[in-house]
C-alpha positions as a Markdown table, in Angstrom:
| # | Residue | x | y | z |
|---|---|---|---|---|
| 1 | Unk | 70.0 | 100.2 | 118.8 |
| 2 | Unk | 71.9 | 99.7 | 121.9 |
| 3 | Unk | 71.9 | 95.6 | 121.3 |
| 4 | Unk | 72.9 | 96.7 | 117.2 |
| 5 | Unk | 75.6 | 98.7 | 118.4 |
| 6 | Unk | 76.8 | 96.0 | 120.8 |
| 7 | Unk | 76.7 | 93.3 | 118.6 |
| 8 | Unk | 78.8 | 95.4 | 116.1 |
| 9 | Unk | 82.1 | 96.1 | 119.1 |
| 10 | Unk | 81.6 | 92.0 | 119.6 |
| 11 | Unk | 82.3 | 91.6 | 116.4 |
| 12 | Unk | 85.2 | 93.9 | 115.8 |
| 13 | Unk | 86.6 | 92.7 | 119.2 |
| 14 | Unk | 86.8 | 89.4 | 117.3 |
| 15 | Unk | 88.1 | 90.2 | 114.4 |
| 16 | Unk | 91.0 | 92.0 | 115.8 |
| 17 | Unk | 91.5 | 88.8 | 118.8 |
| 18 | Unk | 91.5 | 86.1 | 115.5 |
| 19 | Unk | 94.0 | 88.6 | 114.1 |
| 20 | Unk | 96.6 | 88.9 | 116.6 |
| 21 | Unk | 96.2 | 85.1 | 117.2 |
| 22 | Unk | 96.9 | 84.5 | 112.9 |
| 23 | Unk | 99.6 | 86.6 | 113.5 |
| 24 | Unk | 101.0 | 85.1 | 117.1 |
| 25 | Unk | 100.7 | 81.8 | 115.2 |
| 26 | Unk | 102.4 | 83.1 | 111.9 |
| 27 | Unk | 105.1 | 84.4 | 114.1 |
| 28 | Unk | 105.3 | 80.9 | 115.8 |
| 29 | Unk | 106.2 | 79.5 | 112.3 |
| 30 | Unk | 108.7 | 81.9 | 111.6 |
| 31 | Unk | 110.7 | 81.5 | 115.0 |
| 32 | Unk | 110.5 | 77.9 | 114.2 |
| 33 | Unk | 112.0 | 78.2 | 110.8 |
| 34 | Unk | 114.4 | 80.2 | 111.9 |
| 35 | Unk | 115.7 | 77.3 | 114.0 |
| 36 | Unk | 115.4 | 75.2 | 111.1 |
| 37 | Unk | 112.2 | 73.1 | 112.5 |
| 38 | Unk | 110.9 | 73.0 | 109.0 |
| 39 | Unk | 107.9 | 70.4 | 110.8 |
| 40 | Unk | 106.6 | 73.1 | 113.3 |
| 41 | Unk | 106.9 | 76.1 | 110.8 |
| 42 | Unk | 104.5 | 73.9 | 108.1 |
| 43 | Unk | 102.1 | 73.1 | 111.3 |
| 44 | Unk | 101.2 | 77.1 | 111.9 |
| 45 | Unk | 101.6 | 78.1 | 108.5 |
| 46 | Unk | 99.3 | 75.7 | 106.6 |
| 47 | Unk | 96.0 | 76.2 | 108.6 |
| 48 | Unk | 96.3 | 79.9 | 107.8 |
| 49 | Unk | 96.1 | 79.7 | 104.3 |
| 50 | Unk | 94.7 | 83.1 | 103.7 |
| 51 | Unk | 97.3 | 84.4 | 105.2 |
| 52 | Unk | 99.7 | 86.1 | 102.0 |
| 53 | Unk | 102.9 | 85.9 | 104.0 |
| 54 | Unk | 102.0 | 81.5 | 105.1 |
| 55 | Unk | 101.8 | 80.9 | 101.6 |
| 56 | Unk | 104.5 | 82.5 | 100.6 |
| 57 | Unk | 107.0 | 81.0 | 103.1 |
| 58 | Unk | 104.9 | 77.7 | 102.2 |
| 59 | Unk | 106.2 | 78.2 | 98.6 |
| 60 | Unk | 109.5 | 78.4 | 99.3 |
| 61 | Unk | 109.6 | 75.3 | 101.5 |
| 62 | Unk | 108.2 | 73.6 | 98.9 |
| 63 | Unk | 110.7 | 74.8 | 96.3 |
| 64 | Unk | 114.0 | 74.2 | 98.3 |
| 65 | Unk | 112.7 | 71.1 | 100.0 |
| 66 | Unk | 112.6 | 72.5 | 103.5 |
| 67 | Unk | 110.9 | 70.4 | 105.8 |
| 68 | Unk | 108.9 | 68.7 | 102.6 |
| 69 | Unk | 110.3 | 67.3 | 99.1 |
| 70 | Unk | 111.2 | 69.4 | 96.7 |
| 71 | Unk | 108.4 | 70.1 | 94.7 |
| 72 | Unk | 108.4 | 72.8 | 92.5 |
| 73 | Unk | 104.5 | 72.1 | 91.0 |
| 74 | Unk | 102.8 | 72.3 | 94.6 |
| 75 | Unk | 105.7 | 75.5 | 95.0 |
| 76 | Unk | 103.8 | 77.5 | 92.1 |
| 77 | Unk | 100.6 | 76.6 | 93.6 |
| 78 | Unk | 101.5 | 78.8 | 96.8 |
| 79 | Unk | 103.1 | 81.5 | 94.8 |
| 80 | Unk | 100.3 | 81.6 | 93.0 |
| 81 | Unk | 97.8 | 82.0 | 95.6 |
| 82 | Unk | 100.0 | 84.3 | 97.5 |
| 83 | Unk | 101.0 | 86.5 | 94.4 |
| 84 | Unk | 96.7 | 86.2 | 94.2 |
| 85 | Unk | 96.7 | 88.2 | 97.6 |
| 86 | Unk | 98.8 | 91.3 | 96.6 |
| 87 | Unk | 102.2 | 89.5 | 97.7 |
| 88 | Unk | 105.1 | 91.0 | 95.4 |
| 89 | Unk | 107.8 | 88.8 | 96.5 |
| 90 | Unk | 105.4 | 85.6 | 95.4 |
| 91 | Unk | 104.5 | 87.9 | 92.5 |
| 92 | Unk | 108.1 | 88.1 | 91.9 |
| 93 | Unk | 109.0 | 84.8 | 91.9 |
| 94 | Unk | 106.2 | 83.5 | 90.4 |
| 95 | Unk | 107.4 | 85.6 | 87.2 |
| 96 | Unk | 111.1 | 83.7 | 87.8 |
| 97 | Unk | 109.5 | 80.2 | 87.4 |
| 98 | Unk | 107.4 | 82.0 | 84.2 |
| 99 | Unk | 110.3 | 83.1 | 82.8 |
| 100 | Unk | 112.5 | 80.0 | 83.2 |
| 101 | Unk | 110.0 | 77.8 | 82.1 |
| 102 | Unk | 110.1 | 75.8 | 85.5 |
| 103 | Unk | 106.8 | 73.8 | 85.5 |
| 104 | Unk | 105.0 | 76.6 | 84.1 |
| 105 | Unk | 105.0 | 77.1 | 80.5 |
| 106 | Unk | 108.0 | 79.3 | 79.6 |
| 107 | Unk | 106.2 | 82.5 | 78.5 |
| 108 | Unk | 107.9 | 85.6 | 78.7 |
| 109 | Unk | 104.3 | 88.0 | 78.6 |
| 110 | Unk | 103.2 | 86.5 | 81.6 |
| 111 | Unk | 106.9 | 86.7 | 83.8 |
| 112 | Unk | 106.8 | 90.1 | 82.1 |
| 113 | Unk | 103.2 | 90.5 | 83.7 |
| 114 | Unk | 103.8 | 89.6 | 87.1 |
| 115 | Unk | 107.2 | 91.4 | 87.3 |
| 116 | Unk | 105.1 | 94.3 | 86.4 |
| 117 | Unk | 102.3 | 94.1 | 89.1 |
| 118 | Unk | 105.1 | 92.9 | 91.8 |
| 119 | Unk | 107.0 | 96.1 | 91.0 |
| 120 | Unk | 103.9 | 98.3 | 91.4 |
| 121 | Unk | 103.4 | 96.5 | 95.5 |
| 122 | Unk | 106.7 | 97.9 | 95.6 |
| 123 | Unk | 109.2 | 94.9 | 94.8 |
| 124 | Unk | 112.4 | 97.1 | 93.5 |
| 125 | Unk | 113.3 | 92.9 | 91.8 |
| 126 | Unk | 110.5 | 92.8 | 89.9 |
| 127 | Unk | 110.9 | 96.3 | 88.3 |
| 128 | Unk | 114.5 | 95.2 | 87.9 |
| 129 | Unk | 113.4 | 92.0 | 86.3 |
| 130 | Unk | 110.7 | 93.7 | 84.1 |
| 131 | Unk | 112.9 | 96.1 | 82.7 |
| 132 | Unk | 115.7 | 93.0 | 81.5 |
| 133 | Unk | 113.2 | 91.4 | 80.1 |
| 134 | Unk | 111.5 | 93.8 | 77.8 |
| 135 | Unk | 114.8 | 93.9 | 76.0 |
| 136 | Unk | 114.1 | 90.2 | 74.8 |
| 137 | Unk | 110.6 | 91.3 | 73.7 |
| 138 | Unk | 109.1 | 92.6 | 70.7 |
| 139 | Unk | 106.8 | 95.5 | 71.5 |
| 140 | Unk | 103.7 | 93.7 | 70.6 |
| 141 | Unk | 104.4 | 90.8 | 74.0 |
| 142 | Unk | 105.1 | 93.9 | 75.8 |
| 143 | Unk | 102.1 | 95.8 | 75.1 |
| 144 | Unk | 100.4 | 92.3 | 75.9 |
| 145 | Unk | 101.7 | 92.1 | 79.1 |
| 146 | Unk | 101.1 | 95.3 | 80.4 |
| 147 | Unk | 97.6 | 94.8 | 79.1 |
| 148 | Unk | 97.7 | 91.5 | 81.4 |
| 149 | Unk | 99.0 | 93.3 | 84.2 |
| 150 | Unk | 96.3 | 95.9 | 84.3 |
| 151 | Unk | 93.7 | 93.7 | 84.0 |
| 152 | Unk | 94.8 | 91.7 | 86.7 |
| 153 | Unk | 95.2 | 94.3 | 88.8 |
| 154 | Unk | 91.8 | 95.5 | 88.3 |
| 155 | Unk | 89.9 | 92.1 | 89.0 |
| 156 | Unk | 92.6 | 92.1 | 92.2 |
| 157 | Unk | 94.7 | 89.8 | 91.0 |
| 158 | Unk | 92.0 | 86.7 | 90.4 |
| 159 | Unk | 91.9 | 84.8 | 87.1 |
| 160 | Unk | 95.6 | 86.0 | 86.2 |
């Protein structure tokens, strides 16, 4: 019991020293973009790709060509996988780039969708967003969407 119970603090002790490290290292990449060192910022944010908040910043690098091309395909790819981890502001804008259309099919049920499940993580934009939009809807998209949203939401965001 004694070895069990020893085992068990090891591994918590762990846990919590890879954690402050991912964020000492996330925190490394935001100093350094900050001071516009786009190259240092992508070499602590990419190896922590599980990390919501890496992707996200990732994203945006991506889609105003900060320290990469612009590319706004491989920009949806980390919005997606961040919005995928319970990020609203990648929920957010991932429902932006539905909604214009921008490499993503334009399809107002799905913007409406993740506007939806960014406002309930708390984005005040993407309940601002959700309600504009639902004026260019018919009520059958919008029942769809918040459909979507729920189900989404129940399988934690995966397969949206």
């Amino acid at each position: 019991m004694k070895s069990l119970l020893i085992t068990a603090m090891t591994l918590v002790s762990l846990m919590l020293m890879s954690s402050t490290a991912y964020s000492a290292d996330f925190d490394k990449g935001m100093e350094a973009y900050g001071k516009g060192d786009y190259k240092t910022a992508l070499e602590e944010w990419r190896p922590h790709q599980g990390y919501a908040s890496a992707l996200y910043n990732l994203a945006l690098m991506y889609r105003n060509g900060e320290g990469v091309p612009k590319d706004d395909k491989e920009a949806v790819k980390w919005y997606r996988l961040a919005a995928e981890q319970g990020h609203a502001s990648a929920q957010n804008n991932l429902a932006l780039m539905y909604r214009n259309g921008e490499v993503v099919l334009q399809d107002s049920v799905y913007a409406h969708m993740w506007w939806n499940i960014a406002s309930a993580n708390g984005s005040k934009e993407g309940s601002e967003n959700r309600d504009l939009i639902v004026k260019q809807m018919t009520p059958s998209q919008i029942e769809e969407a918040q459909e979507l949203a729920s189900q989404c939401m129940r399988n934690e965001y995966k397969g949206c």
